[in-house]
C-alpha positions as a Markdown table, in Angstrom:
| # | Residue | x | y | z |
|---|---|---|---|---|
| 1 | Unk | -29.7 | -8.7 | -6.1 |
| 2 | Unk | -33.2 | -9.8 | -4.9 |
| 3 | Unk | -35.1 | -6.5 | -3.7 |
| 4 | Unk | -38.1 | -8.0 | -3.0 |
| 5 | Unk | -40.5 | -11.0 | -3.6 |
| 6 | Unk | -41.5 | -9.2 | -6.8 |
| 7 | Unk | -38.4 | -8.2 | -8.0 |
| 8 | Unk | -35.3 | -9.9 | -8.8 |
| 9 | Unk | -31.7 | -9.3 | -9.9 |
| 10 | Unk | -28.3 | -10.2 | -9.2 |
| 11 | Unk | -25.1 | -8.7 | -7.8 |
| 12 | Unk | -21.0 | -10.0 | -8.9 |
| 13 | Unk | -18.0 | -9.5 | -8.8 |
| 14 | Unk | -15.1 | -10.1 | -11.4 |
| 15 | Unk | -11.6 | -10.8 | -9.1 |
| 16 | Unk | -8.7 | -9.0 | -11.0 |
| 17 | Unk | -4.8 | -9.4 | -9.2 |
| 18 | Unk | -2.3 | -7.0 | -10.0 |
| 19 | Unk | 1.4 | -7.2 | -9.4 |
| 20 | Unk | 3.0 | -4.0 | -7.8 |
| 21 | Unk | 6.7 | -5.4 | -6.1 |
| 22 | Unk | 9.7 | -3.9 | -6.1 |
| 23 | Unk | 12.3 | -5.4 | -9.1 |
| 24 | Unk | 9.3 | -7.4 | -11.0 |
| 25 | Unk | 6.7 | -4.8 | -10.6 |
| 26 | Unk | 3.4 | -4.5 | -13.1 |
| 27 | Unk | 3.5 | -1.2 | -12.3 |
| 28 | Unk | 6.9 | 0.4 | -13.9 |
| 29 | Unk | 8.9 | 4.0 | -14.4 |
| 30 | Unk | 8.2 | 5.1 | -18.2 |
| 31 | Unk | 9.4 | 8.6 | -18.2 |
| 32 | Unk | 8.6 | 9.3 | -14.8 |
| 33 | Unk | 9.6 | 12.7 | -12.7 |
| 34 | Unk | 9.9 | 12.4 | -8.6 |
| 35 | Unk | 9.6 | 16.2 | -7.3 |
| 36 | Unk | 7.9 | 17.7 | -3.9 |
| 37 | Unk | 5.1 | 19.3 | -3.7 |
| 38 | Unk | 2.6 | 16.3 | -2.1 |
| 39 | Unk | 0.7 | 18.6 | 0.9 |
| 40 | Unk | -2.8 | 18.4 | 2.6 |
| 41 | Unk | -5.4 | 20.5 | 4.6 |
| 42 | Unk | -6.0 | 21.2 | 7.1 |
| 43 | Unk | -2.1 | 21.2 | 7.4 |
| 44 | Unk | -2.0 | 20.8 | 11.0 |
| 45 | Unk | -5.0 | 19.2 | 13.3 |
| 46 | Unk | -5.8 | 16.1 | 15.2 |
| 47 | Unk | -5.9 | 12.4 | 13.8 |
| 48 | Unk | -9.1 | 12.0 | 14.8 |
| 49 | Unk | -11.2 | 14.8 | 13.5 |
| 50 | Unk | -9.7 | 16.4 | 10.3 |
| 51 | Unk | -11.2 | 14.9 | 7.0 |
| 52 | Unk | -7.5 | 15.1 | 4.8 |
| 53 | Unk | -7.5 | 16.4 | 1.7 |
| 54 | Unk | -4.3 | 15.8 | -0.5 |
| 55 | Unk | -2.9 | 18.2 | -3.2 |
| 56 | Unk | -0.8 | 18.0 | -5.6 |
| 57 | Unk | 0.9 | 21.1 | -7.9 |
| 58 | Unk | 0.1 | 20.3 | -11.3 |
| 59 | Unk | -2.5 | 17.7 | -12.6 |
| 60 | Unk | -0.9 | 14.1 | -13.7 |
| 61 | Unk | 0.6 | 14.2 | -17.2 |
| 62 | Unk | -1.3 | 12.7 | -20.1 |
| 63 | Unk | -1.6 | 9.4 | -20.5 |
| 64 | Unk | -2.3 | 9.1 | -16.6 |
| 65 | Unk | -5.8 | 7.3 | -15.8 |
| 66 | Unk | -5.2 | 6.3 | -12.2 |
| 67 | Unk | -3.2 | 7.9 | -8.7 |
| 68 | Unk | -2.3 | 6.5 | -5.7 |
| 69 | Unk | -0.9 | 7.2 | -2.3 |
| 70 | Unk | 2.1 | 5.2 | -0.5 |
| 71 | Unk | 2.9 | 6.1 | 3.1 |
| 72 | Unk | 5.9 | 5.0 | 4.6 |
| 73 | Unk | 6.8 | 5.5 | 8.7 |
| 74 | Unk | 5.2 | 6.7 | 11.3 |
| 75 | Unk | 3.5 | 3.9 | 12.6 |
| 76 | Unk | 1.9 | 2.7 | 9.3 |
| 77 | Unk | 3.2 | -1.1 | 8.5 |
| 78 | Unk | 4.9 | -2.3 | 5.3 |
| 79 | Unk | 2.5 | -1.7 | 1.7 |
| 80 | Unk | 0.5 | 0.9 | 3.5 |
| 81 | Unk | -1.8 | 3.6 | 1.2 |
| 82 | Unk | -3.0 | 6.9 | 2.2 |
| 83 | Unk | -5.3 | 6.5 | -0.3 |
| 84 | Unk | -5.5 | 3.2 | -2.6 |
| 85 | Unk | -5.0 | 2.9 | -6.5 |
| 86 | Unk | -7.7 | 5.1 | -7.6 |
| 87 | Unk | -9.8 | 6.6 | -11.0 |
| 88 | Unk | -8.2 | 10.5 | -11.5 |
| 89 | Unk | -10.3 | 13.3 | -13.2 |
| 90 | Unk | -9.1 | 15.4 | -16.4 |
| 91 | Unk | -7.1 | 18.3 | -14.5 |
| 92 | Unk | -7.3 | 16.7 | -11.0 |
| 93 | Unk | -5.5 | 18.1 | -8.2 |
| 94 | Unk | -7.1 | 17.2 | -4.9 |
| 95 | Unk | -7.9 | 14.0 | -3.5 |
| 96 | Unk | -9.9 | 14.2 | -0.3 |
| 97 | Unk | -10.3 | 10.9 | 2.2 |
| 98 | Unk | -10.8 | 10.2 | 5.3 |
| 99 | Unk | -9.2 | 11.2 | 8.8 |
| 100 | Unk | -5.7 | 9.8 | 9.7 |
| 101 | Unk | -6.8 | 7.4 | 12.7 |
| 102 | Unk | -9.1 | 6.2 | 9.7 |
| 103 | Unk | -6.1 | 6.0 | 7.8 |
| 104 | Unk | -4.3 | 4.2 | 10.2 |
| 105 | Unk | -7.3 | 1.7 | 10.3 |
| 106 | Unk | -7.8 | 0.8 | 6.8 |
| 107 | Unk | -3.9 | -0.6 | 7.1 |
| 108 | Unk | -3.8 | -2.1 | 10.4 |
| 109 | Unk | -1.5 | 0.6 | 11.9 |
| 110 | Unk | -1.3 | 0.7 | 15.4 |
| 111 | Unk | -2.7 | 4.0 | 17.3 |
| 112 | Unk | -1.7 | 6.5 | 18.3 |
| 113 | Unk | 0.5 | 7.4 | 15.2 |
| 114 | Unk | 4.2 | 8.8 | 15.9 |
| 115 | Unk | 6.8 | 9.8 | 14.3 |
| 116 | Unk | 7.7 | 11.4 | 10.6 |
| 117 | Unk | 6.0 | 9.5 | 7.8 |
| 118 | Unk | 6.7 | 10.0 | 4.0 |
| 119 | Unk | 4.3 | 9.8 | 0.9 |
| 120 | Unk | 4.9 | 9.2 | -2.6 |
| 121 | Unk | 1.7 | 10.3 | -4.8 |
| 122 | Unk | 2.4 | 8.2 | -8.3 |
| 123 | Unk | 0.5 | 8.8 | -11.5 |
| 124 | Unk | 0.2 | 6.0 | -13.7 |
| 125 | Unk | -2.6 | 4.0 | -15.9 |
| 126 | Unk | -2.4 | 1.1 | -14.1 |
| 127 | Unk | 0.9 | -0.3 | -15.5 |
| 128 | Unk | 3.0 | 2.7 | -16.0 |
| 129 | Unk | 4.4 | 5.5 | -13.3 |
| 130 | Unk | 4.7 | 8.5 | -15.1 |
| 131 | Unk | 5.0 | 11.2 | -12.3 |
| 132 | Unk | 5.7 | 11.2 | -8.6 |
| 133 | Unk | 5.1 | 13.6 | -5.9 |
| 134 | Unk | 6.7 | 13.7 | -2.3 |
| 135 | Unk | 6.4 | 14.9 | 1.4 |
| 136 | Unk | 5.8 | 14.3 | 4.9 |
| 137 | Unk | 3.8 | 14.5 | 8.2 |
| 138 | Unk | 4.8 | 14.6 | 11.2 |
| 139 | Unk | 2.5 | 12.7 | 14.4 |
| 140 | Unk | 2.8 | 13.7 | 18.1 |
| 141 | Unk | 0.9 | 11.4 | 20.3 |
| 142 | Unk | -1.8 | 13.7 | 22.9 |
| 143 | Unk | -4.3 | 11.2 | 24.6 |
| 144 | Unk | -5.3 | 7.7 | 24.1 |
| 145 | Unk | -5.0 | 6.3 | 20.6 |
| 146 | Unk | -5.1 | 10.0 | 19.2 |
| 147 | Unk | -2.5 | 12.2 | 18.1 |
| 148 | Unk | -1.8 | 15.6 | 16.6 |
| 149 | Unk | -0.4 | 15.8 | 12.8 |
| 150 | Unk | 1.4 | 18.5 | 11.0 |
| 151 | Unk | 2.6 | 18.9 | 7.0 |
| 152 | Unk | 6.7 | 19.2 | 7.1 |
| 153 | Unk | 6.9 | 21.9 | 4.7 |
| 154 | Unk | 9.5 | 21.0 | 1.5 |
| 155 | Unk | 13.2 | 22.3 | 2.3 |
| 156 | Unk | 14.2 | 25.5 | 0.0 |
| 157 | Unk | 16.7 | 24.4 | -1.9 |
| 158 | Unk | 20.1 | 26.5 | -1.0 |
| 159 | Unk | 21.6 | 28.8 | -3.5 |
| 160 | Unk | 24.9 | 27.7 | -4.6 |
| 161 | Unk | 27.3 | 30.1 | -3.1 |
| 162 | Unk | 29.6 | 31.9 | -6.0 |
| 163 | Unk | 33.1 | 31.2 | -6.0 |
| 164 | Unk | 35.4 | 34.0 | -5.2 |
| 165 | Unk | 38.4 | 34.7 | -7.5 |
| 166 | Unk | 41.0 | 32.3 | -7.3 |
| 167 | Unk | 43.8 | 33.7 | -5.4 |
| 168 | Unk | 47.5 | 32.5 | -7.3 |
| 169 | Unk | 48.4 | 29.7 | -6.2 |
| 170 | Unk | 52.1 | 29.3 | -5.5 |
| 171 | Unk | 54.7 | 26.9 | -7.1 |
| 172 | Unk | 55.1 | 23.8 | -4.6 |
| 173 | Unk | 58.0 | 22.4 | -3.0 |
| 174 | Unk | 58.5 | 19.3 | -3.7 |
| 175 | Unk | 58.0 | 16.9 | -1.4 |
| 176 | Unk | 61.1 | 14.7 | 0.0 |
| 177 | Unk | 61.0 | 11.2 | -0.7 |
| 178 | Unk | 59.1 | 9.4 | 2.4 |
| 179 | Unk | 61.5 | 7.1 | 4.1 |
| 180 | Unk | 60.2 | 3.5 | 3.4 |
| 181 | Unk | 58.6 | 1.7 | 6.4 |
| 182 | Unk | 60.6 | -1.1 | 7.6 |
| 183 | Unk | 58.4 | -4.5 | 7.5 |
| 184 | Unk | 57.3 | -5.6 | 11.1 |
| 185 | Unk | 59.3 | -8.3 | 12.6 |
| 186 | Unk | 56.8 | -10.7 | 14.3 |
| 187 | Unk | 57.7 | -10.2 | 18.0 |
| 188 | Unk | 59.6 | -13.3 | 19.7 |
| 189 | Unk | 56.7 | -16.1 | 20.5 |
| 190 | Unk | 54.4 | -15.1 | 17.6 |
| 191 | Unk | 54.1 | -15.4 | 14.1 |
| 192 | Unk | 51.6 | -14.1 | 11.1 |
| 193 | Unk | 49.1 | -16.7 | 9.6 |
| 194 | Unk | 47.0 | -15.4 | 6.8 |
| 195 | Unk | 43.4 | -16.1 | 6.4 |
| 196 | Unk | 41.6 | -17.4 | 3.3 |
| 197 | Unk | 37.3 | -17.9 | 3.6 |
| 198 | Unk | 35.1 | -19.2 | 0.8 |
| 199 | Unk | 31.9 | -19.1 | 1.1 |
| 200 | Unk | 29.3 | -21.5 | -0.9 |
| 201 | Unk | 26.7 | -20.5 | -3.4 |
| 202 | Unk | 23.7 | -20.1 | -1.1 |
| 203 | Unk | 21.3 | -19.9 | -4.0 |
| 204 | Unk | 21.0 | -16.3 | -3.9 |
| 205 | Unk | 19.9 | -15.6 | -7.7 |
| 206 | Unk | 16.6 | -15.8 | -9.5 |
| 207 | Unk | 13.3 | -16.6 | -7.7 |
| 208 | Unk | 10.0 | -14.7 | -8.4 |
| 209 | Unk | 7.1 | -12.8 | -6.6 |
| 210 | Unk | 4.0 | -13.8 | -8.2 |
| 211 | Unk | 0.1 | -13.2 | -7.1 |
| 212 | Unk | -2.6 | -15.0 | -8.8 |
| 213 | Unk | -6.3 | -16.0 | -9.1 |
| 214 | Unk | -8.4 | -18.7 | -11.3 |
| 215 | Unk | -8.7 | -17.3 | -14.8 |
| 216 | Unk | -12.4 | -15.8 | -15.1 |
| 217 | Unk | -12.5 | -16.0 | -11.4 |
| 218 | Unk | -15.8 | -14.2 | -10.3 |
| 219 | Unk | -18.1 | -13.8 | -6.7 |
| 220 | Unk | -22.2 | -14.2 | -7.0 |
| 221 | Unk | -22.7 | -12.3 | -3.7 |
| 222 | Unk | -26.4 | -14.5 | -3.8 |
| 223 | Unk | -29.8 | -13.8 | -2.2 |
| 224 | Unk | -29.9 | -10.9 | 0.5 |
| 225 | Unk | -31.6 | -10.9 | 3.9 |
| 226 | Unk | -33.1 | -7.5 | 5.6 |
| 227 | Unk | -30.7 | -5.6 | 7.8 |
| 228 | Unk | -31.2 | -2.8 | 10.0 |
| 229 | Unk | -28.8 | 0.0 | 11.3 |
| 230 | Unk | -29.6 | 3.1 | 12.8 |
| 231 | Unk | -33.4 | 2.8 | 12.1 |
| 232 | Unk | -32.6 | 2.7 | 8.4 |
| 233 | Unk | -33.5 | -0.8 | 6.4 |
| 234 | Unk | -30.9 | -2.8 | 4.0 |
| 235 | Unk | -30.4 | -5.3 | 1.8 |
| 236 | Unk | -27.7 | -7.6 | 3.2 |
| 237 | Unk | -25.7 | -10.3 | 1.3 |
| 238 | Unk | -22.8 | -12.4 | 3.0 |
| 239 | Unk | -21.2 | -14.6 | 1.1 |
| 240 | Unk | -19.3 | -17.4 | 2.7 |
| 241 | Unk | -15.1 | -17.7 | 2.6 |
| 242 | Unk | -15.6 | -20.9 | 0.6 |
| 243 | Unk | -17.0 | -19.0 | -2.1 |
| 244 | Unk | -14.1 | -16.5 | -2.4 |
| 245 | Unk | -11.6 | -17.3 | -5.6 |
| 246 | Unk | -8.5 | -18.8 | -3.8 |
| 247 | Unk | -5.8 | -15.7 | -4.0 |
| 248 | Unk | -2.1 | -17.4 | -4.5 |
| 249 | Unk | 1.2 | -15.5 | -3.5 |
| 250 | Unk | 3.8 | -16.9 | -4.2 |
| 251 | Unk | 7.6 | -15.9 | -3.6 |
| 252 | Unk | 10.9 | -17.9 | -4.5 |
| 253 | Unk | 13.1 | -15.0 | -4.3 |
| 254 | Unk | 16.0 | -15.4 | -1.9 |
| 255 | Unk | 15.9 | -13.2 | 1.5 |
| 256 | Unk | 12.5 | -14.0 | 3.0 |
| 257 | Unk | 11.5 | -9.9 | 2.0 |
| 258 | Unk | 8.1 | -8.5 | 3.5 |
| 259 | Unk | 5.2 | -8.5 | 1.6 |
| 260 | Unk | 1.3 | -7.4 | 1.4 |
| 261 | Unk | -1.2 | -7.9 | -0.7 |
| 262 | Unk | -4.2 | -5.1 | -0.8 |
| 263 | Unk | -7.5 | -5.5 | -2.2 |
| 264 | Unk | -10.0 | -2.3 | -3.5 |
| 265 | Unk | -13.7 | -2.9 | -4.9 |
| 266 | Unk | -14.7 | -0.4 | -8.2 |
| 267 | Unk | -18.3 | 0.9 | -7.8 |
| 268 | Unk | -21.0 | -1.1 | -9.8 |
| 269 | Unk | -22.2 | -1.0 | -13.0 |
| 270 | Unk | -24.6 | 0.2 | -13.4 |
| 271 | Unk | -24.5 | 3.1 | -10.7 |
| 272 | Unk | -26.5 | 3.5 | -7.2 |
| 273 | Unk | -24.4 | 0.6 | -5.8 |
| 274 | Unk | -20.9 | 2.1 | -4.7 |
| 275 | Unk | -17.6 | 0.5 | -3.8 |
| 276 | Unk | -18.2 | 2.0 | -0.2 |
| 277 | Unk | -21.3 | -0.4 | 0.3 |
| 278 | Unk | -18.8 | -3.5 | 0.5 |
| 279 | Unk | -16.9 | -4.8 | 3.7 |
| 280 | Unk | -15.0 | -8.0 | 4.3 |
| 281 | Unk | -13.3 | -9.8 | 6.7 |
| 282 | Unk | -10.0 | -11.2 | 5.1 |
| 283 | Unk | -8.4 | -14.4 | 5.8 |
| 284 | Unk | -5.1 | -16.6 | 5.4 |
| 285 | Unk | -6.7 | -19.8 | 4.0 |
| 286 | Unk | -3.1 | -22.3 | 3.7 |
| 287 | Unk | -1.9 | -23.7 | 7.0 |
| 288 | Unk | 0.0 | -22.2 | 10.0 |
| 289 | Unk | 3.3 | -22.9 | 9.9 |
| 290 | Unk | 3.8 | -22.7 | 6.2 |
| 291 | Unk | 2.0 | -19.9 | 4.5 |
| 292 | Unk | 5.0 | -17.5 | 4.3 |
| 293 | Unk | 4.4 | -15.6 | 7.7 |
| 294 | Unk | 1.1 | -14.2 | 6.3 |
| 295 | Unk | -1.6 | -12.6 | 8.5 |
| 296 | Unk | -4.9 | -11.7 | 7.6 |
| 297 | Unk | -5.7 | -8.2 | 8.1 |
| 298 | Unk | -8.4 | -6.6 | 9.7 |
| 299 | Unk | -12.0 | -6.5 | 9.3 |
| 300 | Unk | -14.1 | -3.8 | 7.1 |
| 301 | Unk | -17.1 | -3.1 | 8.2 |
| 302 | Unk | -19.6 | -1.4 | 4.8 |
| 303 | Unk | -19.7 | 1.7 | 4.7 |
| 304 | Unk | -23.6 | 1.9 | 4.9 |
| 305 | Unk | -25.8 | 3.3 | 6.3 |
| 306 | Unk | -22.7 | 6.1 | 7.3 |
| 307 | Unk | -19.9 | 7.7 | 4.9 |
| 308 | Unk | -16.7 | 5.4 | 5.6 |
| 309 | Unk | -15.3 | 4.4 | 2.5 |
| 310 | Unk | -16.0 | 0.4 | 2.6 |
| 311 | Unk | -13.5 | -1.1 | 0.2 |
| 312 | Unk | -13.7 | 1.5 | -2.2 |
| 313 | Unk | -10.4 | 2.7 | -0.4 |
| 314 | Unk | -7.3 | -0.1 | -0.5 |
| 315 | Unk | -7.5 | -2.5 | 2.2 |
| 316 | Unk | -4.8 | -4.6 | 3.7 |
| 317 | Unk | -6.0 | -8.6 | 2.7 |
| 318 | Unk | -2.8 | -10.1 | 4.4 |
| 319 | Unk | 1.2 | -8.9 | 5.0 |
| 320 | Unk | 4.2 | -10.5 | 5.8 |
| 321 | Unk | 7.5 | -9.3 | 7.8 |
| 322 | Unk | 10.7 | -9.2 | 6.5 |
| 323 | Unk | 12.1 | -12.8 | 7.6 |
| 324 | Unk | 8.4 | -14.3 | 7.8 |
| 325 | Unk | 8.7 | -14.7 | 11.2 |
| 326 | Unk | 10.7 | -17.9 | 10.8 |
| 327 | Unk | 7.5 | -19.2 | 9.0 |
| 328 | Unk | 7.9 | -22.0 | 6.5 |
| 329 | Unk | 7.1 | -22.3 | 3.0 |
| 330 | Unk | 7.0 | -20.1 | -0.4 |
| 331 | Unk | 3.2 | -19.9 | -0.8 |
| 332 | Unk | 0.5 | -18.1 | 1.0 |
| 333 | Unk | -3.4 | -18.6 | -0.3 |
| 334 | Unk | -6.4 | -16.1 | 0.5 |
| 335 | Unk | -9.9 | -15.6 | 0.9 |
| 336 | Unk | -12.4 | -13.3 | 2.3 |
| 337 | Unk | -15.9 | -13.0 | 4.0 |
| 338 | Unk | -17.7 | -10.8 | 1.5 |
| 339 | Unk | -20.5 | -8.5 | 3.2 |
| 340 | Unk | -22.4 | -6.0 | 1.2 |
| 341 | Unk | -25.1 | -3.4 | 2.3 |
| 342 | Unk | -27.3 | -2.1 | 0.0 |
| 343 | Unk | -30.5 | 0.6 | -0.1 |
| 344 | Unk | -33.9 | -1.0 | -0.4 |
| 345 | Unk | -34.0 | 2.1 | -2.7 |
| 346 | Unk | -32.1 | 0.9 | -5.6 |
| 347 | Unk | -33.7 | -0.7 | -8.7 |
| 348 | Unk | -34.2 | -4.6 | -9.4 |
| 349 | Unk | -31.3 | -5.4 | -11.6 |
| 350 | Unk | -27.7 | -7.2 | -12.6 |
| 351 | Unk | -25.1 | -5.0 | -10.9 |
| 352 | Unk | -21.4 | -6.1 | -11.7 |
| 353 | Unk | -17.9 | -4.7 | -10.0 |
| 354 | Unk | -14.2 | -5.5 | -10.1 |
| 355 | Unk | -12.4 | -6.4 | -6.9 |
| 356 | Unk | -8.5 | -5.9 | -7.6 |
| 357 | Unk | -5.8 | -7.6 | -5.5 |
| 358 | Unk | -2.5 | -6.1 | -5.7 |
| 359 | Unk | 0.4 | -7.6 | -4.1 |
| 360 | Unk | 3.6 | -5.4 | -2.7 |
| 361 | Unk | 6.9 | -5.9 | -2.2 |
């Protein structure tokens, strides 16, 4: 990172993709628990004021190193998170983020939100799921792209009702012999014709869901030029698409099944440069027509000078429908547009971060 003429360092990343897909996932159930208990506060507000904070009843079990949030419904598109795979704290139980508008935005929901949505709050260590907790939020659109929110509480489970004592039950009767049915006699004119139907091997077995980069692939985000926002100067490095490590996803499996792939930044080591400070603008880099029905999602702006969360949170890179869209081809490649705000404050000196790609599916 260069800070000024007089002092000099450098800023990179390290590009890390992660598998997370249904049937050949990375991330797996060891001895995992699902149980309710997943609420937030304020529990009832508008989408586009109230900061969330989630909760959950009892801190992740040991071995857990990492949480995140899926949200399913209610206007938020296939692979969406709440909040993105995520560092926990020893005893952790709250996770506050953003509004739900700015929810909605970091995975390219349309607004307003409507509807019931569900979330699934996983503990794992990056490759193992060991506990999950559930519930749900309900959005009724008001005005514009806004909308009002409220927790559904968890049902109470109801008591199984005791049996009364069995009253005697009384020898049966038997039963007379049914009189057998006569076969139908085809009516005069018509006749039975049975039908037989085999149907070809279509293919339907094996196949795989992969997402890769070039081993050791890593970003020099090069020599910054001054911004300005709000009165308050920045260092600001763009890097260009070209230099982004080609992302490959690739899927053989039968049934053309949605997908999307998410990427989230780590903060830098060492500290004073955050995850938040990054932005990008993704892009589908392989042709129209035959890149799997991908498209790109949308653009992060940093998150300074302000407090929005940059790519610290999980951003959508690119997602598919189910079908594709009648889209060609089993491989989609990716890149980004890379920007990155930093304060004319921090020290002259090598700052390094990881940039995970997961893929879903």
């Amino acid at each position: 990172m260069k800070t000024s003429s007089s002092r000099r360092g450098k800023v990179a990343l390290a590009l890390v993709p992660v598998l997370a897909a249904a049937g050949i996932t990375l991330l797996t159930a060891g001895a995992a628990n699902a149980a309710t208990g997943l609420a937030f506060t304020p529990a009832t507000g508008a989408t586009n004021v109230e900061a969330i904070t989630f909760t959950i009843p009892a801190a992740c079990p040991a071995g857990s190193t990492d949480f995140f949030i899926e949200i399913v419904g209610g206007g938020f598109p296939s692979g969406s998170f709440a909040i993105g795979q995520s560092a926990l704290s020893p005893g952790q139980t709250s996770f506050p983020t953003s509004n739900w508008n700015a929810i909605a935005g970091n995975n390219g929901a349309a607004l307003p939100l409507s509807g019931t949505a569900t979330m699934d709050f996983k503990c794992n260590d990056g490759a193992t799921v060991f506990q999950n907790y559930t519930g749900s939020v309900t959005f009724t659109p008001t005005a514009g792209s806004n909308s009002s929110y409220a927790l559904v509480a968890a049902a109470t489970p109801t008591p199984t009702p005791v049996p009364p004592t069995p009253t005697p039950v009384p020898t049966p009767v038997p039963t007379p012999t049914p009189t057998p049915t006569p076969t139908p006699v085809p009516a005069p004119g018509s006749a039975n014709t049975g039908v037989t139907v085999t149907v070809p091997d279509q293919g339907q077995t094996g196949g795989a869901f992969t997402i890769s980069t070039p081993v050791g692939a890593t970003i020099d985000m090069g020599t910054p030029t001054t911004g300005t926002s709000g009165g308050i100067n920045f260092l600001n490095y763009t890097t260009l698409l070209s230099q982004f490590p080609v992302v490959s996803v690739n899927d053989s499996r039968p049934g053309l099944l949605a997908w999307s792939v998410v990427g989230q930044l780590s903060n830098f080591n060492p500290g004073l440069v955050f995850g938040r400070y990054m932005g990008w603008t993704p892009a589908v880099t392989s042709p129209a027509g035959s890149s799997m029905g991908a498209v790109a999602g949308s653009n992060v702006p940093s998150g300074y000078p302000g407090t929005t969360s940059g790519l610290k949170s999980g951003r959508l890179m690119a997602s598919a429908p189910d079908g594709h869209g009648g889209d060609a081809g089993t491989t989609a490649t990716l890149g980004a547009v890379l920007n990155l705000h930093v304060p004319t404050s921090v020290p002259a000196d090598t700052y390094t971060a990881v940039l995970t790609v997961t893929a879903l599916s």
